[in-house]
C-alpha positions in Angstrom: 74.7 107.8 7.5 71.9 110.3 8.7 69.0 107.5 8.8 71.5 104.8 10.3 72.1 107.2 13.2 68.4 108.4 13.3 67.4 104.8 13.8 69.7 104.7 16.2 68.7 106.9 18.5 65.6 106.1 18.1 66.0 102.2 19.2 68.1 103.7 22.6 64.9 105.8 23.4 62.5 102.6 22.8 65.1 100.7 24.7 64.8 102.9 27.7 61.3 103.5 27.8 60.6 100.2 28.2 63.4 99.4 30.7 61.2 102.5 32.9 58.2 100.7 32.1 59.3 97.7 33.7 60.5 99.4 36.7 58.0 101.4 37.3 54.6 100.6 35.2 52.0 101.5 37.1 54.2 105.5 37.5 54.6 105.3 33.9 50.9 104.7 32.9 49.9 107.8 35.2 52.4 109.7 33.5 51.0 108.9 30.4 47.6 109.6 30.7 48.7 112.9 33.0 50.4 113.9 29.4 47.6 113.0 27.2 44.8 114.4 29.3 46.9 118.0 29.9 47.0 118.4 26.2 43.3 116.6 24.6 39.6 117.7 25.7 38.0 114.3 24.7 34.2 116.0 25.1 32.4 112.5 24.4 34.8 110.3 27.1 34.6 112.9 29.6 30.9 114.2 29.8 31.9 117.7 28.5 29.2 119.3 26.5 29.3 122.6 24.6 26.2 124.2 23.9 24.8 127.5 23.4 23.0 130.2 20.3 23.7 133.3 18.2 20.4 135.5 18.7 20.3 138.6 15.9 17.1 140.4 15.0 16.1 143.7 13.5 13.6 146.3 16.4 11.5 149.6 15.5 10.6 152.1 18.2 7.7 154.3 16.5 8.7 156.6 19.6 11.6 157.9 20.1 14.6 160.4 18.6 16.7 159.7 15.7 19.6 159.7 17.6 18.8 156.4 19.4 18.4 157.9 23.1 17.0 155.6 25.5 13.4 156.4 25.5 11.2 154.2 27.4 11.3 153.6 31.1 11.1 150.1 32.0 12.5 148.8 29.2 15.7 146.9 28.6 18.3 149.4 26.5 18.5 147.1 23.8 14.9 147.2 22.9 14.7 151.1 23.4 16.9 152.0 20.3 15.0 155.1 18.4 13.6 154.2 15.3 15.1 151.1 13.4 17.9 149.0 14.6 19.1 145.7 13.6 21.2 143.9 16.5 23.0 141.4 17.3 21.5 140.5 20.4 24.3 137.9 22.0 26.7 134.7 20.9 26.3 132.6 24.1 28.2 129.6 24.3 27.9 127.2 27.7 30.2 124.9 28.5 29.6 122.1 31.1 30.4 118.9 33.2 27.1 118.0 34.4 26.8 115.8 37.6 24.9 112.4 36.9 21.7 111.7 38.7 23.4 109.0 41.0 23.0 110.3 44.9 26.9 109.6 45.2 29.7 112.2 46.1 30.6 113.9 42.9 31.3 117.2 41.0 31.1 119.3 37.9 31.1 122.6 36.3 29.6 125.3 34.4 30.7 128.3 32.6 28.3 130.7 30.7 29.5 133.9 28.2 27.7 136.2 25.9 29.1 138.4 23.8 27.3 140.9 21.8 24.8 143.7 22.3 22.8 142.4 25.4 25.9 141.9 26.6 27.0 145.3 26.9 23.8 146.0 29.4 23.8 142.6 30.9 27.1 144.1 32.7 25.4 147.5 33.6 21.6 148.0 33.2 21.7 151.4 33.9 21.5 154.4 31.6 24.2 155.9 33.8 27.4 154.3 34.6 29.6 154.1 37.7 31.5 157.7 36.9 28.2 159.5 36.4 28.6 159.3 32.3 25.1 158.2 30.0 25.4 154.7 28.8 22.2 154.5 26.3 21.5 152.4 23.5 23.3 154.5 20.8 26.2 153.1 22.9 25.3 149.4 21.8 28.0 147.3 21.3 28.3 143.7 19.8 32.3 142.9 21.1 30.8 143.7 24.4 32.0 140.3 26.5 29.5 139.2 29.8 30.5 136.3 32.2 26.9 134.9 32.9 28.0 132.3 34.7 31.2 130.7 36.1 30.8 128.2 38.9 31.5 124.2 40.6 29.1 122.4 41.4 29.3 119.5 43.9 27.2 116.9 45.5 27.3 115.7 49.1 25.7 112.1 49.4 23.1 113.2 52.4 19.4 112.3 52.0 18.1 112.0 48.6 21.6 114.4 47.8 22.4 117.8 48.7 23.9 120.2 46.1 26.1 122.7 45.8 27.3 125.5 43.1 30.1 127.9 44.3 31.2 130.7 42.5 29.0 133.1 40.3 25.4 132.0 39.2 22.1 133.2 37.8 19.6 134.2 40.3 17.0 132.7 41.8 14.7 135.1 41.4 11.8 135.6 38.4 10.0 134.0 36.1 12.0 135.1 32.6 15.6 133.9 33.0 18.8 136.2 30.6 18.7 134.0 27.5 16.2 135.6 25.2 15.0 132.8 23.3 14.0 130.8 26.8 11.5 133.2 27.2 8.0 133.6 25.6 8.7 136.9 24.1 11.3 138.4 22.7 11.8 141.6 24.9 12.4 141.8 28.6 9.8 142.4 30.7 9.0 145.0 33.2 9.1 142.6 36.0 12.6 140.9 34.8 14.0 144.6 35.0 13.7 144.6 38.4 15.0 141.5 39.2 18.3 140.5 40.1 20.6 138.7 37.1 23.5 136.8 39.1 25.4 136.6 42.5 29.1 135.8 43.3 28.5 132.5 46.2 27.5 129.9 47.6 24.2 128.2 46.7 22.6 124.9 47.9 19.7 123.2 46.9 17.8 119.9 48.1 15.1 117.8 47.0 13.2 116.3 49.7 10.8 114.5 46.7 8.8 114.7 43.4 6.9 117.6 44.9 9.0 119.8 46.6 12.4 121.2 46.8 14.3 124.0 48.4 17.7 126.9 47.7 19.5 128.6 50.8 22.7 130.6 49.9 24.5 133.4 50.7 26.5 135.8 48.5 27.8 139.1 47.8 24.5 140.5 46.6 23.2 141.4 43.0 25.0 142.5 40.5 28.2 142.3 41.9 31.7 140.7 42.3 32.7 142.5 45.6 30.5 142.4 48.8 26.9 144.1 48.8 27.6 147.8 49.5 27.2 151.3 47.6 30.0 153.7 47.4 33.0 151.1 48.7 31.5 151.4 52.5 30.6 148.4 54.5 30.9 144.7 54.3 27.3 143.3 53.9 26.0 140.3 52.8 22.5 139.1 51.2 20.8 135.8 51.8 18.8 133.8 49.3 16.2 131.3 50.0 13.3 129.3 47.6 11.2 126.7 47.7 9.4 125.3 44.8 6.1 123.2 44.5 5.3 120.9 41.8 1.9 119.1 41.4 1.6 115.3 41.3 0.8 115.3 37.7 4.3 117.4 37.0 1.9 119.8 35.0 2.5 122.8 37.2 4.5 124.1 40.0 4.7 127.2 42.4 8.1 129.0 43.0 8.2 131.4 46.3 11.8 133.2 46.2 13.1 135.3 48.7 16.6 138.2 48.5 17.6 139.7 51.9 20.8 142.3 51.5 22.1 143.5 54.6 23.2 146.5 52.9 22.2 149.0 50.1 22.4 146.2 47.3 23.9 147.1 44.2 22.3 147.4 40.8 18.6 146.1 41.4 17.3 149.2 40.8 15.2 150.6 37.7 15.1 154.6 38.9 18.4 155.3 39.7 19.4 153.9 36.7 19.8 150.3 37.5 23.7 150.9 38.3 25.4 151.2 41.7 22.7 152.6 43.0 24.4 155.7 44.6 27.3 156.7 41.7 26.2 159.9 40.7 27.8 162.9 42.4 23.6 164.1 43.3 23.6 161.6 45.7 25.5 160.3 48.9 25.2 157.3 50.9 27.0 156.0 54.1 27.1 152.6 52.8 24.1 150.9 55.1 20.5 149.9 54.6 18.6 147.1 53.9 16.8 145.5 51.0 14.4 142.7 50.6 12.5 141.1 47.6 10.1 138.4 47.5 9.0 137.0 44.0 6.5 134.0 43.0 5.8 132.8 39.7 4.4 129.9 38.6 3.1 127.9 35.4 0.1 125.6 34.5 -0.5 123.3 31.4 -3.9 121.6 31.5 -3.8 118.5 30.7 -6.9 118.6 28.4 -4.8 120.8 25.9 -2.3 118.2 24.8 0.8 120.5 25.8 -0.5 123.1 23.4 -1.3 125.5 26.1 0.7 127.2 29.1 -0.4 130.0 31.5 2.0 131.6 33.8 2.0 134.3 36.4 4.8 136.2 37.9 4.8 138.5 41.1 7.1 140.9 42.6 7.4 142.8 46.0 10.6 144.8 47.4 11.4 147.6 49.9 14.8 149.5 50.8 15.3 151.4 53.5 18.5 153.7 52.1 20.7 155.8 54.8 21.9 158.8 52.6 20.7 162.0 50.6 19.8 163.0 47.6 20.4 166.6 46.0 22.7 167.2 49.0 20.0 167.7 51.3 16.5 165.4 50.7 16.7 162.2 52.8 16.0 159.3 50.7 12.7 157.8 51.6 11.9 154.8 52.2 11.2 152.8 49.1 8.5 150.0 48.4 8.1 148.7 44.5 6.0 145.7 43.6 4.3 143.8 40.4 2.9 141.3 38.6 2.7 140.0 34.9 0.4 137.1 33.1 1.8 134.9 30.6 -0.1 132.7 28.1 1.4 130.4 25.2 -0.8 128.3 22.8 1.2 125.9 20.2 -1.2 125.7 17.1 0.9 123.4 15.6 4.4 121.9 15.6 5.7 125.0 13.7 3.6 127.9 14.8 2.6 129.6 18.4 1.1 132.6 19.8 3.1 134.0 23.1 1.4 136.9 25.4 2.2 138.6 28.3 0.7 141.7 30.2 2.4 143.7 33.1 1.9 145.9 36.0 4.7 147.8 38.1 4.3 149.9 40.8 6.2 151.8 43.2 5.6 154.6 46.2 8.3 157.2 44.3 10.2 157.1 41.3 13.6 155.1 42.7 11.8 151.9 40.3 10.8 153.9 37.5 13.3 156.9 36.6 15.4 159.4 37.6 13.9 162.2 39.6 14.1 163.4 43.2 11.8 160.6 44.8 10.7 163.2 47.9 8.4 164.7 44.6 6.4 162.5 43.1 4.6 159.5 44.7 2.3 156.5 43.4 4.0 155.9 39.8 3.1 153.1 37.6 4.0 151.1 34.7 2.2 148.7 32.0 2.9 147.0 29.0 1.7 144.0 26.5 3.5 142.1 24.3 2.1 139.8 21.6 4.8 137.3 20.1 4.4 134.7 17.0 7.0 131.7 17.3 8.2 130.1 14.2 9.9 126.6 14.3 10.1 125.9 11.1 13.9 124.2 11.0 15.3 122.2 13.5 17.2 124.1 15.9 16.0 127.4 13.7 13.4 129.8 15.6 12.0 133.0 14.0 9.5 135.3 16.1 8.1 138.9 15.5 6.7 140.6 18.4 4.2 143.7 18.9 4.6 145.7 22.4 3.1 148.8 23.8 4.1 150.0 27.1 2.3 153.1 29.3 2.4 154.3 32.3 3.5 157.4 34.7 6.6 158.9 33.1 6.8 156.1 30.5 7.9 157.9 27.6 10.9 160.7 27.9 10.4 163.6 25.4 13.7 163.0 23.0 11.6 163.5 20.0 13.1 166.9 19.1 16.7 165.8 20.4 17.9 165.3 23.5 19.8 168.6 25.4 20.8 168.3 29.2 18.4 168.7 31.7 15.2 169.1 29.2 13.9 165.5 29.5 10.4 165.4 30.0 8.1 162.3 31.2 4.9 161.6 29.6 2.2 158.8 30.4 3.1 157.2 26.3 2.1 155.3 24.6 5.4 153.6 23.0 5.0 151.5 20.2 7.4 148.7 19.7 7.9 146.4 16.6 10.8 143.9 16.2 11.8 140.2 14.8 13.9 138.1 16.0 15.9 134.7 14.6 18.0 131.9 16.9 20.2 129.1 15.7 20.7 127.6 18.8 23.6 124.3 19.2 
């Protein structure tokens, strides 16, 4: 009796579907794939591709305090950890509807997340956070979760096509990009420090040919969701521009990028922690300045070489003008920082490379270098080298170990005895850095 009234029902709902279907066929079939679409991500049909990497590695600071104190000025906290450390650098995972080369009106999308230790200072490079507290590497944590990236894309049909991406987006600015393993060495550089990591905006970009192409945009400023300011005060703005140059034989090219805030910009900073610049209760701010930053980098791979070899440069040159005090009291000066690093790559053979970089950072106080009252000390300086062997020895599988030394005014903080407030000391270094790192990337 069950299954005969089962069937039943059944054969009324058939009955009626196709009685709709002929009413209405072309409502129905909409319906349909509305229903099917809502609740199936078909990757393949729909041009929705999921990539990404798990980066882990193991890193020795031969200076440095037992208690894993951030040590070394200029460096990224998660290669400062005293002593050894093994880390789990960051899970990213990308996923993205890329537009087709066709110069037709079309969008897409892109969302970027990390999660693990980078993480954690991707968020806030500062050693201090916004409520004053330390945030140092013996705070590292691998559940931290970082939105890199998160924004549409669309392209108007004008000229040779004229793009768009709206939302939040990488910057524009320097020649080593977040993702460790797209960069020749394992560790961030000095330069990269300094630079900005993502806005919250708009961005446009054109390509007027094979040789040259140009960015304009306009966001909140660095390092920020809310509009550019320090301390909550004012509504300012900063304004991106590049334009890129690549040679005829597609073997080089010459990037000139350019960051004007029209406000104290958030969280660009190296002295002062990196953070909002103006959080601790020492200083005050009314909200207003300026800063600008210009940065070229380019690369070069001779054609005699085969591909096996790649030289690189990257420069840097900013200046803030800060209305505020420090201490209460001290105006803030004027600040002017600038730099530049050489890169070199040779591939010996398809499994095996040697990666080097140099670096130079300079400043006119120590707002780009640490923390200390910048009306005292004047024409500070940074330098480091890194040496890096690549191993591609499994697809998709890279292992590296790396060698740095970095040195410079106030490179080294005196934490070998422990660290108690107020007795940090800056010395010239050296600091002695040793790690590995291995990426499955997907």
């Amino acid at each position: 009796m069950n299954k005969q009234i089962k069937f039943a029902l059944l054969a009324l709902v058939a009955v009626a579907s196709l009685a709709l279907a002929d009413s209405d066929s072309d409502v129905s079939a909409k319906d349909t794939k509305k229903i099917v679409q809502n609740n199936f991500l078909e990757t393949e049909q729909r041009g929705i591709k999921l990539s990404g990497y798990v980066d882990a590695g193991y890193s020795y600071n031969f200076t440095g305090a037992a208690n894993g104190t951030s040590d070394v000025t200029g460096r990224f906290c998660s290669d400062t950890a005293g002593k050894g450390d093994f880390n789990l650098y960051a899970v990213k995972l990308a996923l993205e509807k890329a537009m087709s080369s066709e110069n037709k009106a079309q969008a897409g999308f892109r969302t970027d997340v990390m999660i693990g230790e980078d993480a954690n200072y991707l968020i806030n490079r500062g050693q201090f956070t916004t409520n004053g507290s330390t945030q140092e590497n013996d705070q590292q944590n691998s559940n931290a979760l970082f939105l890199e990236q998160a924004y549409v894309s669309i392209r108007a049909p004008v000229g040779n096509g004229w793009d768009f991406k709206v939302g939040k987006f990488v910057s524009i600015l320097g020649y080593e990009v977040i993702e460790r393993p797209a960069n020749m060495n394992v560790t961030y550089g000095l330069l990269w420090q300094q630079m900005p990591l993502y806005y919250t905006g708009v961005l446009s970009s054109y390509k007027f040919d094979d040789y040259l192409d140009a960015k304009l945009g306009v966001v909140n400023g660095s390092q920020t969701d809310n509009n550019t300011t320090t301390s909550g005060l004012g509504d300012g703005c900063a304004v991106l521009a590049a334009l890129n140059v690549t040679a005829p034989g597609g073997n080089a090219n010459w990037s000139n990028n350019f960051q004007y805030s029209s406000n104290n910009d958030n969280n660009t900073w190296q002295g002062l922690e990196n953070s909002s610049t103006f959080s601790r209760t020492e200083e005050s701010s009314s909200g207003t300045g300026y800063t600008f930053i210009y940065n070229s980098w380019g690369n070069w791979a001779p054609k005699f070489a085969d591909d096996k070899l790649l030289f690189a440069f990257n420069a840097l040159l900013g200046t803030a003008h800060i209305n505020g005090d420090f201490n209460g009291g001290t105006t803030f000066p004027d600040t002017t920082w600038y730099g530049a690093g050489a890169y070199a790559k040779y591939q010996i053979n398809d499994w095996f490379s040697l990666m080097s970089r140099g670096e130079y950072l300079g400043g006119n106080n120590t707002f780009k270098m640490y923390y200390a009252d910048p009306s005292t000390t004047t024409g500070n300086s940074l330098w480091e080298y890194t040496l890096t062997a690549g191993f591609n020895v499994i697809d998709n599988l890279l292992i590296r170990a790396e060698y740095r030394l970095d040195w410079g005014t106030g490179s080294v903080n005196n934490f070998q005895t422990g660290r108690t407030s107020g007795s940090e000391v800056n010395v010239p270094g050296p600091a002695h850095y040793a790690g590995a790192e291995i990426v499955y990337s997907f």
